[in-house]
C-alpha positions as CSV (number, residue, x, y, z in Angstrom):
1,X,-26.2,55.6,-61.2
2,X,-23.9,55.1,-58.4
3,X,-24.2,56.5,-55.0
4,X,-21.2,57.7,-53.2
5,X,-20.2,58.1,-49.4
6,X,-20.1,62.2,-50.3
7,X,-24.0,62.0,-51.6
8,X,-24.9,60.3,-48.5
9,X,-22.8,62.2,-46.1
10,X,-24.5,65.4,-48.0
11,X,-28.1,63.9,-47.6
12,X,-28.2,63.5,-44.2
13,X,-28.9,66.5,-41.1
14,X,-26.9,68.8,-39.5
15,X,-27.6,67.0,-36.4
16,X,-26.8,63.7,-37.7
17,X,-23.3,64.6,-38.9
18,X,-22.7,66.2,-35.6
19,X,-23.4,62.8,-34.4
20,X,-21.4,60.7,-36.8
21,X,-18.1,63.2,-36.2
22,X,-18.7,62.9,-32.6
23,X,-19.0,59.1,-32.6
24,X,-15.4,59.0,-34.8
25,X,-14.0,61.6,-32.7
26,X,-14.5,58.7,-29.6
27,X,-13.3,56.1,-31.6
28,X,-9.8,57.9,-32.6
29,X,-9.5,58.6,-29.1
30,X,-9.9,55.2,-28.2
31,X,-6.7,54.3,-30.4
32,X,-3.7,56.3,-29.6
33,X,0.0,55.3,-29.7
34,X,2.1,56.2,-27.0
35,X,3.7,59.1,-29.5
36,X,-0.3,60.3,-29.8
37,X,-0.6,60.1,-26.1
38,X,2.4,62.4,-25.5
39,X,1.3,65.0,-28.3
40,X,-2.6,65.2,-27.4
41,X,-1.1,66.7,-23.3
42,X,1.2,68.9,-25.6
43,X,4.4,67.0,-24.0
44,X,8.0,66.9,-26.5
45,X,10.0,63.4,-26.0
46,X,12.7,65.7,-24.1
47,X,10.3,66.7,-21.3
48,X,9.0,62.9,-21.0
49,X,12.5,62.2,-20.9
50,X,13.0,63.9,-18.1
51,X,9.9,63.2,-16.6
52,X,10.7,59.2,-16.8
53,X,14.8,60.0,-15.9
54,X,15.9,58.9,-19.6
55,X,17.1,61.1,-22.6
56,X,15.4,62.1,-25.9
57,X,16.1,59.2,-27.3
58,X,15.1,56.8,-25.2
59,X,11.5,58.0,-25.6
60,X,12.0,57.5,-28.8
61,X,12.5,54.1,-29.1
62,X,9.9,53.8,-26.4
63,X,7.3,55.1,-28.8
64,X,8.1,53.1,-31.5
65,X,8.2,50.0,-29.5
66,X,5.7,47.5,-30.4
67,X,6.5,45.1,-27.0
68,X,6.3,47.1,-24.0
69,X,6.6,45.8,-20.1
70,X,3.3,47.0,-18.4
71,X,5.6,48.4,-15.8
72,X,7.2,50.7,-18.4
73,X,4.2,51.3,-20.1
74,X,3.0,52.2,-16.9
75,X,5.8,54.4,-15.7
76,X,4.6,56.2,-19.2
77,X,1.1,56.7,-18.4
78,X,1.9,58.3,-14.9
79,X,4.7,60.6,-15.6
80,X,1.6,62.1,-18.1
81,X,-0.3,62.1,-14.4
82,X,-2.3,58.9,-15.9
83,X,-3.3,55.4,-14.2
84,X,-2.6,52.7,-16.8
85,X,-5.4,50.2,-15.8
86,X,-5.6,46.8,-17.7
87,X,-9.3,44.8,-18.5
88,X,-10.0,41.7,-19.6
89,X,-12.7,41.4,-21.6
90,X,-14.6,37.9,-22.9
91,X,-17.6,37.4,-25.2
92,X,-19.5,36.1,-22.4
93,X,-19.1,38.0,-19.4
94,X,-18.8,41.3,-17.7
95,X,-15.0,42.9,-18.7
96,X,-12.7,42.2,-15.7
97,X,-10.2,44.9,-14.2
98,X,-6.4,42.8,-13.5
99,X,-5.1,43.7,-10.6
100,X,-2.0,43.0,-9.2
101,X,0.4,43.0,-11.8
102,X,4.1,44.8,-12.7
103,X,3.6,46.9,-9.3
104,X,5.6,49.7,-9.1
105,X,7.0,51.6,-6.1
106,X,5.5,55.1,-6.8
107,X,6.8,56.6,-3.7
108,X,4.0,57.9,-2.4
109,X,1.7,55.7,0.0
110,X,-1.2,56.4,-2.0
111,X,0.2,55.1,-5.5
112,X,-0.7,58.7,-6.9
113,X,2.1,59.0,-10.4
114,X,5.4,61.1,-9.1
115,X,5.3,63.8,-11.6
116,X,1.6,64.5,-12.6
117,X,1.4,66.8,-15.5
118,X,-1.4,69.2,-15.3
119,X,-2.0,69.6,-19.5
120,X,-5.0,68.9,-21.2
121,X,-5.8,66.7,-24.3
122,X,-5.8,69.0,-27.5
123,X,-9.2,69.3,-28.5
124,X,-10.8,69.7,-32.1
125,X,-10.6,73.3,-31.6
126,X,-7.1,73.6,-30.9
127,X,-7.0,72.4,-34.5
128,X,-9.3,73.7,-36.8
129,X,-7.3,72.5,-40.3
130,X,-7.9,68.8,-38.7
């Protein structure tokens, strides 16, 4: 008799399964497109648009971009009220924050984003049916 994922999934505890959803719910989090990114702080592409100074469309073709300047990804990442920070990481050694690279001019002194956006990531909750 074969064993399926369902019959295991079934077998195991309340408090395991918690665990397990939990763990994927991480790991989904850890992989987002820009286009997830905007949705999860409940932004449209018009209101990043004009967050960033560029129409509808442009954001668009941002999102779907597979090739991005750091700069313009970002100018992306702080007009959400993000920091983009970029890490190196080798099989042998502690991962390594890069510094120094695509500055921008912010225009503030402290390098805070222009425009932070005050929304929060949608939660599990926010979608049941999910």
């Amino acid at each position: 008799m074969t064993t399926t994922l369902k019959d295991k999934m079934q077998a195991l505890s309340e408090q395991r399964l918690q665990k397990i959803e939990a763990r994927a719910a991480e790991l989904i989090a850890e992989e987002m497109s820009l286009r997830d990114l905007r949705q999860a702080y409940l932004l449209t592409q018009q209101r990043m648009g004009e967050f960033l100074g560029i129409g509808q469309e442009g954001v668009s073709r941002l999102e779907k971009r597979s090739d991005l300047l750091i700069s313009t990804l970002r100018s992306y990442v702080e007009a959400m009220g993000g920091r983009l920070q970029l890490v190196a990481e080798f099989p042998d050694r502690p991962p390594i924050v890069l510094t120094g690279l695509a500055a921008l001019q912010t225009g503030t002194p402290s390098g805070q984003p222009r425009r932070p956006h005050k929304a929060r990531p949608r939660t599990k909750q926010d979608h049941p049916s999910r």
